[in-house]
PALO-190570 format. One line per 5 residues: number of its first residue (from 1); for each residue z, x, y of N, C-alpha, C, CB. Coordinates in Angstrom, 1 decimal. Each point is the difference from the previous one (the first is absolute). Glycine has a CB too. Example, Ala and Ser with C-alpha at 12.3 -4.5 7.8 and 13.67 -1.06 7.14 Angstrom:
1> 7.8,13.2,-5.7,0.0,-0.9,1.2,0.0,0.9,1.2,1.2,-1.9,-1.2 ~ -1.9,1.5,2.3,0.0,0.9,1.1,0.8,-0.8,1.1,-2.2,1.2,-0.6
This chain:
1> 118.9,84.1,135.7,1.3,0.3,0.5,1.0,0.0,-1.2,-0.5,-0.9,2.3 ~ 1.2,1.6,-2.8,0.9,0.5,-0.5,1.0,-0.5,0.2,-0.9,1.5,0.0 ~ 1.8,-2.4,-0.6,1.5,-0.6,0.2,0.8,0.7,-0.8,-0.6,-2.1,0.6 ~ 1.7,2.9,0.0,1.0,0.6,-0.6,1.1,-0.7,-0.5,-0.8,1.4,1.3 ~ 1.0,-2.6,-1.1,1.0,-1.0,-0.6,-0.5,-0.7,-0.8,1.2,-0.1,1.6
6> -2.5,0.3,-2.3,-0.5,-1.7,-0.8,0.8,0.3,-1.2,-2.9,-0.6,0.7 ~ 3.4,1.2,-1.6,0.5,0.1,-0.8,1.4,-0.4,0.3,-1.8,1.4,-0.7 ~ 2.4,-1.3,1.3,1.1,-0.6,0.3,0.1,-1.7,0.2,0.2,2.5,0.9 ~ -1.1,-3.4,0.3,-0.4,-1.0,0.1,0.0,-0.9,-0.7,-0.6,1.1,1.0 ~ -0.4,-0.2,-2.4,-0.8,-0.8,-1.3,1.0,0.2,-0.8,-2.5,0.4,0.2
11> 3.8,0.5,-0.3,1.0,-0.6,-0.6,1.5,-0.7,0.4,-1.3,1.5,-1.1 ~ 0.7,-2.0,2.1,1.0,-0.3,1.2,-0.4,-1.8,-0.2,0.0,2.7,2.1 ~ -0.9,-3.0,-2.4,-1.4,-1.3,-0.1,0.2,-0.2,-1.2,-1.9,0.5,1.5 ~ 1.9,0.4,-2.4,0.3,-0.6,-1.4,1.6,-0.4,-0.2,-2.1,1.5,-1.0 ~ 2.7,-0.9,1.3,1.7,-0.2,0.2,0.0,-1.8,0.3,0.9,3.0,1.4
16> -1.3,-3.0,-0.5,-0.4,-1.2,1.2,0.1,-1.0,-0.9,-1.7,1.1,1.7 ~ 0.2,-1.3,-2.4,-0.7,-0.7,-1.5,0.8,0.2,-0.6,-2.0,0.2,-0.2 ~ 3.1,0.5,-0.3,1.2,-0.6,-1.2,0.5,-0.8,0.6,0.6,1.7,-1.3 ~ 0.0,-1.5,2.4,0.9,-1.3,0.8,-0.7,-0.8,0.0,1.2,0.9,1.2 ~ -2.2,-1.2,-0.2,-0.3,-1.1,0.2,0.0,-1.1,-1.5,-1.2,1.2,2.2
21> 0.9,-0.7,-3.5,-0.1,-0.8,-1.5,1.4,0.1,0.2,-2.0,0.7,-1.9 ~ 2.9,0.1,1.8,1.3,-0.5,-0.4,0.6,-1.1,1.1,0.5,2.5,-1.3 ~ -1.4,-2.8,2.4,0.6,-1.3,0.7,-0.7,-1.1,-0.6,0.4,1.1,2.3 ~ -1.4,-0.7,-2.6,-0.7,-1.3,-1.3,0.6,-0.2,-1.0,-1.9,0.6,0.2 ~ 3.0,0.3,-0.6,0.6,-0.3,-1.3,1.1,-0.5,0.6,-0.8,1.6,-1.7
26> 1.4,-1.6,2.9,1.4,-0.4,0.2,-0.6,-1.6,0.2,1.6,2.4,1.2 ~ -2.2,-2.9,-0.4,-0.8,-0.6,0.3,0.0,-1.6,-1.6,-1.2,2.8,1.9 ~ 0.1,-2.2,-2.5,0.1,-0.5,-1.5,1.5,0.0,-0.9,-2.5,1.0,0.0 ~ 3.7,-0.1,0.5,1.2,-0.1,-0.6,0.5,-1.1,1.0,0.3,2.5,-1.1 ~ -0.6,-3.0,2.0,1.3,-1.0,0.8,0.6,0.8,1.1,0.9,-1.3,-2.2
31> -0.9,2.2,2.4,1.3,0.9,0.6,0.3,-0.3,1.3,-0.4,1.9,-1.3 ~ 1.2,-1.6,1.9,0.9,-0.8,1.4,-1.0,0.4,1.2,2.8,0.4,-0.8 ~ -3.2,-1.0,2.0,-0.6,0.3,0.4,0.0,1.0,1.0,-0.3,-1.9,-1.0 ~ 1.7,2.1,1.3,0.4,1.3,0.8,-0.2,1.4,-1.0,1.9,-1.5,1.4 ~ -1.8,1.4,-2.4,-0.4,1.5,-1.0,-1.9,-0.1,0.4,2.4,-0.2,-2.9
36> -2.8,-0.6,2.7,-1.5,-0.1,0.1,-0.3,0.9,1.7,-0.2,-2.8,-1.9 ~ 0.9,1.8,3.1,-0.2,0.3,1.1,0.4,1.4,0.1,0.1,-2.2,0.6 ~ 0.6,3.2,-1.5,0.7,1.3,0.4,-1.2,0.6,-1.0,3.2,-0.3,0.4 ~ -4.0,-0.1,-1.1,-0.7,1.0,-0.4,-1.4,0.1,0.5,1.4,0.0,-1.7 ~ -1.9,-1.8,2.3,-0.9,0.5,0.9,0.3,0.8,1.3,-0.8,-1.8,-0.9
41> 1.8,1.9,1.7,0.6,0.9,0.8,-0.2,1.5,-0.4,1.6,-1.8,0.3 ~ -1.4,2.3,-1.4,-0.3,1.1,-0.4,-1.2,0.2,-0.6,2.0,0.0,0.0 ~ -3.1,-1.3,-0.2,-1.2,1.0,0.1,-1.2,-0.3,1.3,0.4,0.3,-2.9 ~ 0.2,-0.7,4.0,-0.5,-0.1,1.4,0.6,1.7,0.6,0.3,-3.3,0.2 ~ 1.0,3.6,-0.5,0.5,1.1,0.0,-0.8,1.4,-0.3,1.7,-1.6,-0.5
46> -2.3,1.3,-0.9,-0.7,1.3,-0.2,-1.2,-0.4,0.4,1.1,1.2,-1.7 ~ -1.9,-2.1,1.9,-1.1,-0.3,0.6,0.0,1.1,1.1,0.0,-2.7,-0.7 ~ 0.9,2.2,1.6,0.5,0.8,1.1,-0.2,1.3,0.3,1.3,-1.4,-0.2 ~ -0.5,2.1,-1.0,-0.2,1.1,-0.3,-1.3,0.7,0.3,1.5,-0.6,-1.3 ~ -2.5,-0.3,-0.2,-1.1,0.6,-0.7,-1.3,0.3,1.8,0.7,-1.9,-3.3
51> -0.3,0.7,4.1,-0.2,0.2,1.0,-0.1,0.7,0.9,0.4,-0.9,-0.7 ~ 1.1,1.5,0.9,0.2,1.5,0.9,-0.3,1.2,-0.7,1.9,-1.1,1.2 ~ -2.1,1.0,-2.3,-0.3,1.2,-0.9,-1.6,0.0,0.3,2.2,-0.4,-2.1 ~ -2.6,-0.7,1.7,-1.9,0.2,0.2,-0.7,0.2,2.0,-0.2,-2.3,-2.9 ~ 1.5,1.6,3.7,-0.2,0.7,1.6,0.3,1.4,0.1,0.6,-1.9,1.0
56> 0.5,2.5,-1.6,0.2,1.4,0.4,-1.0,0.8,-0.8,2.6,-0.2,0.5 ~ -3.1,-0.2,-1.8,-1.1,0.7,-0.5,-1.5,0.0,1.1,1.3,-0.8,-2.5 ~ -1.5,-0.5,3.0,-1.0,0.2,0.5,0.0,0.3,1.7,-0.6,-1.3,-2.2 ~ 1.9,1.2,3.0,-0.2,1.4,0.8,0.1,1.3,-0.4,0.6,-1.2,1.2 ~ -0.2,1.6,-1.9,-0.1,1.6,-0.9,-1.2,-0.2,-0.4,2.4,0.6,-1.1
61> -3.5,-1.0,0.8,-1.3,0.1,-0.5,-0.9,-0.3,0.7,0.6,-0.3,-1.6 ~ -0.9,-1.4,1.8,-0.9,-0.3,1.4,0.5,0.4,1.0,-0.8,-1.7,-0.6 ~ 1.6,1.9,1.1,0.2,0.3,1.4,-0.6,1.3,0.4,1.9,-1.4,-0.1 ~ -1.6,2.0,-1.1,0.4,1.5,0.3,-1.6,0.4,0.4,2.5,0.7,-2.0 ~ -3.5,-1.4,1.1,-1.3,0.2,-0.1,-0.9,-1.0,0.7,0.5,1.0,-2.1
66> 0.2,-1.8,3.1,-0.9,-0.8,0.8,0.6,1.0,1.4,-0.3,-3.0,-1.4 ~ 1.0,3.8,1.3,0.6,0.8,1.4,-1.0,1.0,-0.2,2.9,-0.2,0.2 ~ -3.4,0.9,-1.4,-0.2,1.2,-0.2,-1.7,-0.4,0.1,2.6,1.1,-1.6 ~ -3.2,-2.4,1.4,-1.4,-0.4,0.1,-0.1,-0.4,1.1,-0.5,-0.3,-1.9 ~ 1.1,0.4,2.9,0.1,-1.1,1.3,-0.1,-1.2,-0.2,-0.8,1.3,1.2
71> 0.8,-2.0,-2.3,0.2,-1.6,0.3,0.9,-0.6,-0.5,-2.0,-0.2,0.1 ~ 2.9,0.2,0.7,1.3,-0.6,0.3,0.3,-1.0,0.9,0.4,1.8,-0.6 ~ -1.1,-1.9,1.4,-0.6,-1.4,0.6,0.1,-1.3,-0.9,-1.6,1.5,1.3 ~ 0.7,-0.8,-2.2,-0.2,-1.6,-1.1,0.6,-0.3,-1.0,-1.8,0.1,0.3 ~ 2.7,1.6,-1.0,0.8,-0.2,-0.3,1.5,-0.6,0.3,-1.7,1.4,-0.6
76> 1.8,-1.1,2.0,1.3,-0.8,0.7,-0.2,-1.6,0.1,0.3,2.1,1.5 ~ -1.5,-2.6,-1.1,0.0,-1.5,-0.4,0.1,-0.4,-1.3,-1.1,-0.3,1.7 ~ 0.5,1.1,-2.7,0.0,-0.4,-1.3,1.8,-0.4,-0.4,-2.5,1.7,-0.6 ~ 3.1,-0.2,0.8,1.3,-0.2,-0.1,0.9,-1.0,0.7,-0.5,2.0,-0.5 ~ 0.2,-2.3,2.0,0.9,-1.1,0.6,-0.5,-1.4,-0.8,0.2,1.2,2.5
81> -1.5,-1.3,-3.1,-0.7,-1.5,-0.6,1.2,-0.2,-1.3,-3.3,0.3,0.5 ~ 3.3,0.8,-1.0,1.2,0.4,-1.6,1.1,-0.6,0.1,-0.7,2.4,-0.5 ~ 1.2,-1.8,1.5,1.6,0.0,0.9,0.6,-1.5,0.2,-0.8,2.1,1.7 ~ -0.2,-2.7,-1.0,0.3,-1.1,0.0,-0.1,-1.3,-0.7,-0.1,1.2,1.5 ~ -1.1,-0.6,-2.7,0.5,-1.1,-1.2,1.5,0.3,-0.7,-2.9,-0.3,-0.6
86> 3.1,2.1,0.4,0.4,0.2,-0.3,2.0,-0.6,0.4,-2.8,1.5,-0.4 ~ 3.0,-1.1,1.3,1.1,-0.6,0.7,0.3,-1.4,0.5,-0.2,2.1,0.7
């Protein structure tokens, strides 16, 4: 299967990885702990994102091709199992 967003994701994930070091560096600097708490905030944030970006990819892809093979059955539990780690 074919994901039309991985490129986006994988630089959506690396973005991610600079932050998360630069909370390692605030971290190793002392810094206040509400600046710390506002930037973990913001990368739970694009976590979030990287999230809804890789669900709308994969109903546009699996879905489209578990409708089109008839098995969507198993694909629908697969997705509710996702969903709810997910959420």
């Amino acid at each position: 299967m074919t994901h039309k967003k991985r490129k986006d994701v994988k630089d959506r994930l690396s973005r991610i990885e600079g932050h998360i070091a630069g909370i390692q560096r605030m971290i190793d600097e002392d810094r206040e702990c509400s600046e710390l708490l506002t930037q973990i905030a913001a990368v739970r944030a694009a976590l979030d994102t990287v999230g809804k970006i890789l669900l709308e990819d994969h109903l546009e892809s699996c879905m489209v091709e578990a409708v089109k093979s008839g098995n969507y059955e198993e694909f629908l539990e697969d997705l509710k199992k996702a969903l709810s780690r997910f959420l």
